[in-house]
PyMOL Python script that loads the backbone (N, CA, C, O; Angstrom):
from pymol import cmd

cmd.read_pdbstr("""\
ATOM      1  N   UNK A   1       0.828  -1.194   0.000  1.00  0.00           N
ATOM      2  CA  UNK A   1       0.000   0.000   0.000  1.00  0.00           C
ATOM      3  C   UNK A   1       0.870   1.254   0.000  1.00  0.00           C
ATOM      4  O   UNK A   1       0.658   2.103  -0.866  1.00  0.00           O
ATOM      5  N   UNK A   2       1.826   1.434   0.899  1.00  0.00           N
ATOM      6  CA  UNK A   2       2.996   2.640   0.772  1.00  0.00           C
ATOM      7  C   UNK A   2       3.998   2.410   0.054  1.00  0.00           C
ATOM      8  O   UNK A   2       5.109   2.856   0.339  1.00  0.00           O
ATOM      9  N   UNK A   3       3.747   1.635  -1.052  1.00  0.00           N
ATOM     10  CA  UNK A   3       5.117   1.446  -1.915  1.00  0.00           C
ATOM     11  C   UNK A   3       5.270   2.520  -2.312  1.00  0.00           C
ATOM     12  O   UNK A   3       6.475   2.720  -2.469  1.00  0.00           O
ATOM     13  N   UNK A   4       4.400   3.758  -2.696  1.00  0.00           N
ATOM     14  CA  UNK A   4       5.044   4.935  -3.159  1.00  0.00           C
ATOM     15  C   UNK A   4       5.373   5.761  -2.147  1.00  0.00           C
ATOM     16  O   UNK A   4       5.082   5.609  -0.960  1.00  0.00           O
ATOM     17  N   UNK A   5       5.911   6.530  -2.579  1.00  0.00           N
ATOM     18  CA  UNK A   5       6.427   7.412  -1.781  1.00  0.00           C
ATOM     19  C   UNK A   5       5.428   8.449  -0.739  1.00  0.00           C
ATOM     20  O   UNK A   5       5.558   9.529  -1.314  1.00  0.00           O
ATOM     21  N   UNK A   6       4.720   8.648   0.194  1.00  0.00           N
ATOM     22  CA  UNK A   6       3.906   9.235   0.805  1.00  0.00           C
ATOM     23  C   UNK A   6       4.208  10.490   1.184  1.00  0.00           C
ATOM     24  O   UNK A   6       4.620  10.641   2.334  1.00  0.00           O
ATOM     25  N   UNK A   7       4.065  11.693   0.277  1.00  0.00           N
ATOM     26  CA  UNK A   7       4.044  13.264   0.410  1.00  0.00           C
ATOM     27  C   UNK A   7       3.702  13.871   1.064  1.00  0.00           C
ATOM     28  O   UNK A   7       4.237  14.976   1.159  1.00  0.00           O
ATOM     29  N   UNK A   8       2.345  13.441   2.114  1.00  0.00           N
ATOM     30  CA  UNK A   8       1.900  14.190   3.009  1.00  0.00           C
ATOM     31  C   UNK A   8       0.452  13.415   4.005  1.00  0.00           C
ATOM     32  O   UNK A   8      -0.470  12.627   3.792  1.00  0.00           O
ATOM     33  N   UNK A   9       0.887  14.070   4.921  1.00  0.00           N
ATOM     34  CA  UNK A   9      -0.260  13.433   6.174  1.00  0.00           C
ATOM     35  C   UNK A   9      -1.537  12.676   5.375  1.00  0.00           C
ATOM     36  O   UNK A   9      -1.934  11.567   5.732  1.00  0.00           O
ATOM     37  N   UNK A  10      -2.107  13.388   4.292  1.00  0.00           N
ATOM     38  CA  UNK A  10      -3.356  13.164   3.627  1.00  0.00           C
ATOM     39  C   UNK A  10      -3.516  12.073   3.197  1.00  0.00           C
ATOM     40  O   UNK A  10      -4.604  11.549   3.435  1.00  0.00           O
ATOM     41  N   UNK A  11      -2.633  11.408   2.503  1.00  0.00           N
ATOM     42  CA  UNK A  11      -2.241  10.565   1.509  1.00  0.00           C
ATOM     43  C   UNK A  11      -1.738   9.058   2.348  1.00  0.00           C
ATOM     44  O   UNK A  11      -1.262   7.996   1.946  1.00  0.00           O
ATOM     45  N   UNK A  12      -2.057   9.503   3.475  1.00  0.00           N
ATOM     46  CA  UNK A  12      -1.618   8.232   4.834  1.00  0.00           C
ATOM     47  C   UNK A  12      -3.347   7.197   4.540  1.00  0.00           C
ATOM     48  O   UNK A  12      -4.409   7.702   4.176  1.00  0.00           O
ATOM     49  N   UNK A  13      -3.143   5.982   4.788  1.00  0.00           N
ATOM     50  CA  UNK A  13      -4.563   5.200   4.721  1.00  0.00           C
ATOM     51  C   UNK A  13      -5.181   5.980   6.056  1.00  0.00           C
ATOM     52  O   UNK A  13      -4.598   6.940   6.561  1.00  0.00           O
ATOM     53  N   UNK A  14      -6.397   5.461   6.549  1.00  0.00           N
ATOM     54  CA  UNK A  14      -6.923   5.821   7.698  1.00  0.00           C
ATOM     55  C   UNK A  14      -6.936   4.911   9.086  1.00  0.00           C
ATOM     56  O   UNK A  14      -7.534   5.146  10.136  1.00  0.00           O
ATOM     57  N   UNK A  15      -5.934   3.604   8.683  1.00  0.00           N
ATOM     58  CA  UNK A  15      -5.261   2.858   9.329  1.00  0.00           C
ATOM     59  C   UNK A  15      -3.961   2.535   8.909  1.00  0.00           C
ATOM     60  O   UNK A  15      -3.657   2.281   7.743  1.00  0.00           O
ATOM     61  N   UNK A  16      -3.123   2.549   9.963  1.00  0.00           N
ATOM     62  CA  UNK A  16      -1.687   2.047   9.711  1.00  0.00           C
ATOM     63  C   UNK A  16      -1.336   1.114  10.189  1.00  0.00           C
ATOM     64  O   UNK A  16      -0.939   1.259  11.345  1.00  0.00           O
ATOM     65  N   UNK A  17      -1.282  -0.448   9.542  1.00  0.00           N
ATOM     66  CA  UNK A  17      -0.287  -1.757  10.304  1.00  0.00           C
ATOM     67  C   UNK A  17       0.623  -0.971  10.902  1.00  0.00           C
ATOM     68  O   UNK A  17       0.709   0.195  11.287  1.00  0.00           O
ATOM     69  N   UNK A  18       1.738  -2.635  10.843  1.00  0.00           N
ATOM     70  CA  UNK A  18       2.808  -2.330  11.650  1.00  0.00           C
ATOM     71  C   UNK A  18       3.737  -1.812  10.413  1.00  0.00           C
ATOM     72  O   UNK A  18       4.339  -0.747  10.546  1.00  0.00           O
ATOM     73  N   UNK A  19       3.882  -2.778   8.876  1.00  0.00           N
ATOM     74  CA  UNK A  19       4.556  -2.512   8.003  1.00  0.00           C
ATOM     75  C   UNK A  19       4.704  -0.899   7.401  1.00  0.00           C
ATOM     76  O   UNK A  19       5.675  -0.229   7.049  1.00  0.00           O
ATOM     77  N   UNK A  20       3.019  -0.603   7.481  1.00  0.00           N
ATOM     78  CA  UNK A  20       3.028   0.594   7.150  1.00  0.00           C
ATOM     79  C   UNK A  20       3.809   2.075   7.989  1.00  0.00           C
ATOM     80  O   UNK A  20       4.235   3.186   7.677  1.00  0.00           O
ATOM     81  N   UNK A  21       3.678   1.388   8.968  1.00  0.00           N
ATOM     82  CA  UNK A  21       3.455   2.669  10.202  1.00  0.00           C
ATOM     83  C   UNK A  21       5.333   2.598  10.475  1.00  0.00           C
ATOM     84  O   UNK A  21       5.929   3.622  10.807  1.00  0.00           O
ATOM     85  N   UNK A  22       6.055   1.296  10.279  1.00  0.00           N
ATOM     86  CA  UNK A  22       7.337   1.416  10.354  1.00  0.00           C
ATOM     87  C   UNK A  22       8.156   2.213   8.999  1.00  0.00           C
ATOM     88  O   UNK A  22       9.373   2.386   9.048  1.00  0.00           O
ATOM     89  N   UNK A  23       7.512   2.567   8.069  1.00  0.00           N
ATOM     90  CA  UNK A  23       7.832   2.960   6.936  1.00  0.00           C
ATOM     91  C   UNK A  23       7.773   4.644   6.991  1.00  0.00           C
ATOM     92  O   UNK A  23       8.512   5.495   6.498  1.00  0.00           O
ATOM     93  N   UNK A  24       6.578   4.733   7.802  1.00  0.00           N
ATOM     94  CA  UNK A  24       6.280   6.397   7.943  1.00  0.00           C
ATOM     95  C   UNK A  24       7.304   6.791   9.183  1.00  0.00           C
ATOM     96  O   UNK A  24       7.983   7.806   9.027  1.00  0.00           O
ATOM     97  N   UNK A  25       7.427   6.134  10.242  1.00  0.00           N
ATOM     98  CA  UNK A  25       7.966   6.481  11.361  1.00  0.00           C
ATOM     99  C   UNK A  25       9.732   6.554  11.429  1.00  0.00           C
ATOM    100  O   UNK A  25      10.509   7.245  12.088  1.00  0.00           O
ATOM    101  N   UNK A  26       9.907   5.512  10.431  1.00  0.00           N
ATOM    102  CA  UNK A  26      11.442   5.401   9.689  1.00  0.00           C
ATOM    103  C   UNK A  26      12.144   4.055  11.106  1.00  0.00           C
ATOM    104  O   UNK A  26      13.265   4.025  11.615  1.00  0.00           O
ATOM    105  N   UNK A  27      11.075   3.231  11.327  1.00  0.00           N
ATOM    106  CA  UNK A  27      11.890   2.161  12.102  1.00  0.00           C
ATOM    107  C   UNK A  27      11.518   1.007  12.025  1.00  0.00           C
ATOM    108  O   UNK A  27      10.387   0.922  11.548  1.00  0.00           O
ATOM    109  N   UNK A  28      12.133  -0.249  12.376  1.00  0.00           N
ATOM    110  CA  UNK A  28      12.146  -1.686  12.179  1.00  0.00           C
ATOM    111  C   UNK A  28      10.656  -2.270  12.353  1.00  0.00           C
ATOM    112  O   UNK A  28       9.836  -1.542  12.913  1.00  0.00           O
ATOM    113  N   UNK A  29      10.456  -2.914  12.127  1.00  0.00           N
ATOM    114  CA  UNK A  29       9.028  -3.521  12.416  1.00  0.00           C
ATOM    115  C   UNK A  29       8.624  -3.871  14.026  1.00  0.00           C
ATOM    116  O   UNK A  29       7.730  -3.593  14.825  1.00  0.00           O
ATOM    117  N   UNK A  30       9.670  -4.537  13.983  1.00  0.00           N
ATOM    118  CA  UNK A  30       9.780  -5.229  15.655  1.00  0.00           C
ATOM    119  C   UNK A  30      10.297  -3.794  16.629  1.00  0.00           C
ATOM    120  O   UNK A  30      10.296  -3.823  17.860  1.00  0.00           O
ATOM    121  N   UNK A  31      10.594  -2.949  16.063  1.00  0.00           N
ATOM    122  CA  UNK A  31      10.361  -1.648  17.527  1.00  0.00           C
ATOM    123  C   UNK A  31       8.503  -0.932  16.707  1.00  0.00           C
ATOM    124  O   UNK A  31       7.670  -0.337  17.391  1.00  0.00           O
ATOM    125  N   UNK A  32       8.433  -1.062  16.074  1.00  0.00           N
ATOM    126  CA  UNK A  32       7.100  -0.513  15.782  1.00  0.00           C
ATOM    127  C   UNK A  32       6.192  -1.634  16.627  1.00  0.00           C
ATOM    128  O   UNK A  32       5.407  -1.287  17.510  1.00  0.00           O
ATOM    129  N   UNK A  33       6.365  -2.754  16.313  1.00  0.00           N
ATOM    130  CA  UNK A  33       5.073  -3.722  16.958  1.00  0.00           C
ATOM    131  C   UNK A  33       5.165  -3.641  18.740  1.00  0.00           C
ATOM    132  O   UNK A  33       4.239  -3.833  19.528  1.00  0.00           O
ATOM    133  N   UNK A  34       6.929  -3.213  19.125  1.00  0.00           N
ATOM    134  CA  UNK A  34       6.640  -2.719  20.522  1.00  0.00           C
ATOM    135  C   UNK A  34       5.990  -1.502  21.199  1.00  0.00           C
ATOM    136  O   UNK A  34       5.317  -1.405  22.225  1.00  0.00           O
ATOM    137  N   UNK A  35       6.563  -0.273  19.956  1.00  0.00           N
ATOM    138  CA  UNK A  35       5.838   0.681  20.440  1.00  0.00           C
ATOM    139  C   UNK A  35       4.186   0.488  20.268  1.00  0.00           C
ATOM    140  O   UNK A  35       3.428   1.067  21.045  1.00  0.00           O
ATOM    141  N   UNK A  36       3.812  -0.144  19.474  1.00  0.00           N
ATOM    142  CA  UNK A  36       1.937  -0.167  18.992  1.00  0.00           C
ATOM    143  C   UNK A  36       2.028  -1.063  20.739  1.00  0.00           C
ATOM    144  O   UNK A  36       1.004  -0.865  21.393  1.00  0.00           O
ATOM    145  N   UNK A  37       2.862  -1.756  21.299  1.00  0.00           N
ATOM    146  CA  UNK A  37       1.832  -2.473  22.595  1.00  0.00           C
ATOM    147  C   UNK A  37       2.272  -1.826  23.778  1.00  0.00           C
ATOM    148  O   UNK A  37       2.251  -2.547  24.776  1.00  0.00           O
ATOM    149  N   UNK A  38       2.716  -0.509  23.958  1.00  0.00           N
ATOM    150  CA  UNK A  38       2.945   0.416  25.533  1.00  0.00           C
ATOM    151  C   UNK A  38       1.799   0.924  25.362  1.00  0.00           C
ATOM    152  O   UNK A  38       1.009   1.189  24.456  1.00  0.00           O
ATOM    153  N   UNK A  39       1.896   0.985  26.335  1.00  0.00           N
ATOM    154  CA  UNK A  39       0.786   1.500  27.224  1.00  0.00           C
ATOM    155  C   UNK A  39       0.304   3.113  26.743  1.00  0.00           C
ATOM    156  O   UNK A  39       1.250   3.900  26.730  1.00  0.00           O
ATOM    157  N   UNK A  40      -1.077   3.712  26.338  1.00  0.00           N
ATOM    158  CA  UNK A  40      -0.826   5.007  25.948  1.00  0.00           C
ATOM    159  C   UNK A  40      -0.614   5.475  24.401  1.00  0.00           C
ATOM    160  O   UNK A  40      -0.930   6.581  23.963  1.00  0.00           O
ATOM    161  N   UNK A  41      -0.052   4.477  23.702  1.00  0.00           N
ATOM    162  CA  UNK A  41       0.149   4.672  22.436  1.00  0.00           C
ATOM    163  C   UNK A  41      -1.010   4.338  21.342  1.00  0.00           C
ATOM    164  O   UNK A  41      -1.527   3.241  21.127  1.00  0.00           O
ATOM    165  N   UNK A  42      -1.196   5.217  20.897  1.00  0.00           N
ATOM    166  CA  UNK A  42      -2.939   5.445  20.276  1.00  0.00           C
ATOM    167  C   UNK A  42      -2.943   4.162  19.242  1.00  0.00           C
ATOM    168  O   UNK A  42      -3.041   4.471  18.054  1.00  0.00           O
ATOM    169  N   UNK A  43      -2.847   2.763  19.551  1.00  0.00           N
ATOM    170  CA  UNK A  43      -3.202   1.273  18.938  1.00  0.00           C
ATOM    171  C   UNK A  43      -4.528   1.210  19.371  1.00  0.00           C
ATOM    172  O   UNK A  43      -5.074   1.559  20.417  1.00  0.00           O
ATOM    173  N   UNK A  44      -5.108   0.457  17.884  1.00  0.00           N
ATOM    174  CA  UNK A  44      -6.270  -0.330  18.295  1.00  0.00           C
ATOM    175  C   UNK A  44      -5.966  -2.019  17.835  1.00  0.00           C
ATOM    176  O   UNK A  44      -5.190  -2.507  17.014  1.00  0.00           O
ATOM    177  N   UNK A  45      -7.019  -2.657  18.832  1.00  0.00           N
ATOM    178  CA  UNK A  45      -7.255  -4.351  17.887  1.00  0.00           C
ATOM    179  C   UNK A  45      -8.434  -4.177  17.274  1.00  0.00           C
ATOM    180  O   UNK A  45      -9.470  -3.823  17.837  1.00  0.00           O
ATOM    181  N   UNK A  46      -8.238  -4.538  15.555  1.00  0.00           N
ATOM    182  CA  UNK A  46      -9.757  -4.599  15.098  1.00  0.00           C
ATOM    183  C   UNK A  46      -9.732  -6.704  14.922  1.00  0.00           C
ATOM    184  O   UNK A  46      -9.062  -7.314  14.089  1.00  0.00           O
ATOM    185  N   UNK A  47     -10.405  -7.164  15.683  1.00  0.00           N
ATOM    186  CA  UNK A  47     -10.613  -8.508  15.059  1.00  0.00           C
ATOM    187  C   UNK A  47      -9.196  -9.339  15.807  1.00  0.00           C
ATOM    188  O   UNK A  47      -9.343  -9.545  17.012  1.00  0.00           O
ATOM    189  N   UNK A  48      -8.470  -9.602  15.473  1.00  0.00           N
ATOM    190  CA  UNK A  48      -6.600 -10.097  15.381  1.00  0.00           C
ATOM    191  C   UNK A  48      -5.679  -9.176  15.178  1.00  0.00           C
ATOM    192  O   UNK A  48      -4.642  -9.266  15.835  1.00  0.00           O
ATOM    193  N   UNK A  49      -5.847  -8.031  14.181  1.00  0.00           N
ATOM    194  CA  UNK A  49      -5.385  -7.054  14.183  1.00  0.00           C
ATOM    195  C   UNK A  49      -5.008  -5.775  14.673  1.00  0.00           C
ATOM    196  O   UNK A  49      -5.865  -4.955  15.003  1.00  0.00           O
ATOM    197  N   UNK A  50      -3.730  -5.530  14.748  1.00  0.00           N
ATOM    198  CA  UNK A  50      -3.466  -4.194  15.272  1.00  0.00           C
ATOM    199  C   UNK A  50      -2.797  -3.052  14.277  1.00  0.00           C
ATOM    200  O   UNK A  50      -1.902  -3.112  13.434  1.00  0.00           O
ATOM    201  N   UNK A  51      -3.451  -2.227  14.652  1.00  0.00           N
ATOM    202  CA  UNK A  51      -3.654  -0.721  13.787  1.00  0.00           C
ATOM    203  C   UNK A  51      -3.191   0.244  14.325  1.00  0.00           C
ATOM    204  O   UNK A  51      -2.849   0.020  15.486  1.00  0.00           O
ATOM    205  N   UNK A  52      -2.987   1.494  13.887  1.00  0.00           N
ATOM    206  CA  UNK A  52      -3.055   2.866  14.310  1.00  0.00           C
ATOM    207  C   UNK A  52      -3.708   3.506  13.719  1.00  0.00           C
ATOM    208  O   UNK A  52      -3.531   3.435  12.503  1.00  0.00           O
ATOM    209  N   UNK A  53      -4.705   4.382  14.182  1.00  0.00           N
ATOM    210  CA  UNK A  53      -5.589   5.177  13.196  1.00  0.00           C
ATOM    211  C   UNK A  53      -4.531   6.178  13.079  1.00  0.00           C
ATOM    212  O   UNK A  53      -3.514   6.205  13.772  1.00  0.00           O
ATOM    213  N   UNK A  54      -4.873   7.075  12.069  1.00  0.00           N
ATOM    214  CA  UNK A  54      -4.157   8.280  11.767  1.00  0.00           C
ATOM    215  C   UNK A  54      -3.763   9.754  12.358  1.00  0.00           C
ATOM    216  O   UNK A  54      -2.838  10.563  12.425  1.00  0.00           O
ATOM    217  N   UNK A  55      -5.352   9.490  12.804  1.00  0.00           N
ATOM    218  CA  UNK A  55      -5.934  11.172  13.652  1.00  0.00           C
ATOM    219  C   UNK A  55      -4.878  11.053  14.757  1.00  0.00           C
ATOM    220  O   UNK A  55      -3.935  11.831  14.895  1.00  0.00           O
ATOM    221  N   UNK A  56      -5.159   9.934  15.568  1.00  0.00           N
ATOM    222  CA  UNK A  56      -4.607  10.030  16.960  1.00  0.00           C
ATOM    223  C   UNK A  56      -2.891   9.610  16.613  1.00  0.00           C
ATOM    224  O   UNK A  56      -2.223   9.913  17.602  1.00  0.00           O
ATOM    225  N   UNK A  57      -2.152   9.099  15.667  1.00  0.00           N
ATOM    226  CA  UNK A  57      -1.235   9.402  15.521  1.00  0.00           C
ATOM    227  C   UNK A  57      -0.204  10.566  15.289  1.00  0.00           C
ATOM    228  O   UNK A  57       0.950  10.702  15.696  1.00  0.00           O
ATOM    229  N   UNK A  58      -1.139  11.500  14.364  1.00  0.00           N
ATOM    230  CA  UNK A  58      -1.094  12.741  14.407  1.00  0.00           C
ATOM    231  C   UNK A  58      -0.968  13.806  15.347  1.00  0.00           C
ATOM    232  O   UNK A  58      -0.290  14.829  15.444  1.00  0.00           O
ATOM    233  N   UNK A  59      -2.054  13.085  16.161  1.00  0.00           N
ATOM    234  CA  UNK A  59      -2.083  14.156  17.706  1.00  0.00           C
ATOM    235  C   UNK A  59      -0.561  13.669  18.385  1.00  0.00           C
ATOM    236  O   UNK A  59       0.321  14.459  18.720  1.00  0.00           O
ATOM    237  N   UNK A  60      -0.499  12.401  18.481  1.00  0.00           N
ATOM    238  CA  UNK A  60       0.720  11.887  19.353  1.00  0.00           C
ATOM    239  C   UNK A  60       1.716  12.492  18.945  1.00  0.00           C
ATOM    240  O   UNK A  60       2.291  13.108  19.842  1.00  0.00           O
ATOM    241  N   UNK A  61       2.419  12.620  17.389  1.00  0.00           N
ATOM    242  CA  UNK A  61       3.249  12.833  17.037  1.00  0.00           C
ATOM    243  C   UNK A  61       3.614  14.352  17.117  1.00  0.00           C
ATOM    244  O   UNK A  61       4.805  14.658  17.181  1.00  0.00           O
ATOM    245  N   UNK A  62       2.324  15.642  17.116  1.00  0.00           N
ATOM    246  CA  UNK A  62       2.562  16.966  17.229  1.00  0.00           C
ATOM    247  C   UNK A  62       2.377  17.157  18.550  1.00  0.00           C
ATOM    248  O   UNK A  62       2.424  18.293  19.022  1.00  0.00           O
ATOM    249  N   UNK A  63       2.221  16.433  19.054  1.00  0.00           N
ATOM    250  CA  UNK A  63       2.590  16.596  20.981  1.00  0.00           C
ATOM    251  C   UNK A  63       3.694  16.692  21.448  1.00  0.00           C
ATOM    252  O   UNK A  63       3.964  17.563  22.275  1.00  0.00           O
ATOM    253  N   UNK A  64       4.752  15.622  20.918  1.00  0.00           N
ATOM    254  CA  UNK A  64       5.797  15.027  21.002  1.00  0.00           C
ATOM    255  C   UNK A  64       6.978  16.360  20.706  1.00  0.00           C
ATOM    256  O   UNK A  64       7.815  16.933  21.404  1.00  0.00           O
ATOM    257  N   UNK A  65       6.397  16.496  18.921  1.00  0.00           N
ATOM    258  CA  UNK A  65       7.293  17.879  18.319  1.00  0.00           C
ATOM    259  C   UNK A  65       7.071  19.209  19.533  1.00  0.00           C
ATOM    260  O   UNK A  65       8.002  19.837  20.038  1.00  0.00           O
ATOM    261  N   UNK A  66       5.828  19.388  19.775  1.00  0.00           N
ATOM    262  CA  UNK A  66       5.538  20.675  20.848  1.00  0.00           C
ATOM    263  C   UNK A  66       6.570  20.538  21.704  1.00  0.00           C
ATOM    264  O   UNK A  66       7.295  21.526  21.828  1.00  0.00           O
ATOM    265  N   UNK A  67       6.879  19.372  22.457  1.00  0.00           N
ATOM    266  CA  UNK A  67       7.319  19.187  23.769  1.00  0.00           C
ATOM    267  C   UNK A  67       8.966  19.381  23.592  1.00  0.00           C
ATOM    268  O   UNK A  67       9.585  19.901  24.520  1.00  0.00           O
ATOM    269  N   UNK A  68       9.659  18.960  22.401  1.00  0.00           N
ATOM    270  CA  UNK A  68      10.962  19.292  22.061  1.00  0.00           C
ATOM    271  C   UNK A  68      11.184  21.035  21.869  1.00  0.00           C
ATOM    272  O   UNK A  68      12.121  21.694  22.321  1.00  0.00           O
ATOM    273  N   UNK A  69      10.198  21.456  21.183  1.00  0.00           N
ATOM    274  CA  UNK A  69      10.123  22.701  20.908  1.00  0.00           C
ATOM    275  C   UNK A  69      10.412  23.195  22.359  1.00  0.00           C
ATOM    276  O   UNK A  69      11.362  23.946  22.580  1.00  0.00           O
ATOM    277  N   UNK A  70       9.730  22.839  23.164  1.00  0.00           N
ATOM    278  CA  UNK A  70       9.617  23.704  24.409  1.00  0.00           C
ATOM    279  C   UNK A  70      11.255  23.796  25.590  1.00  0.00           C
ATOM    280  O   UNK A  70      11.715  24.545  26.452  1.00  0.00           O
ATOM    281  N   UNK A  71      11.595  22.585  24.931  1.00  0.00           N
ATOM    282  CA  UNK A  71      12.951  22.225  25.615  1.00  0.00           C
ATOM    283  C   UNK A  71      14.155  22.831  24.978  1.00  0.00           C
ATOM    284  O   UNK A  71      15.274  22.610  25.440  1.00  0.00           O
TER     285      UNK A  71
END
""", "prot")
cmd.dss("prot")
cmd.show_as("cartoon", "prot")
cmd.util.cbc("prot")
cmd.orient("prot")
């Protein structure tokens, strides 16, 4: 699904696996499938599956940038 190149937030599915979400985040699968299971980190299970929706990744991720900013 992200074989191309992904330009901007928009263009993200409205769920992200693990494959996907390690591709956007720029890390291994196996630290992505750890971070999707702490505690706090905006994962869902749909069925067997685990996801990240987008929105709340979004929020996580410009929280994160705020908080460096501030430091």
């Amino acid at each position: 699904m992200l074989e191309s190149i992904i330009k901007n937030y928009d263009e993200l599915p409205l769920f992200l696996n693990a494959k996907n979400l390690s591709k956007v985040l720029g890390l291994s699968e196996s630290s992505v499938y750890e971070l999707m299971h702490e505690k706090g980190f905006p994962s869902i299970c749909i069925g067997s599956r685990l996801v990240v929706p987008k929105e709340p990744l979004y929020r996580e991720q410009a929280g994160r940038s705020q908080t460096l900013k501030a430091l």
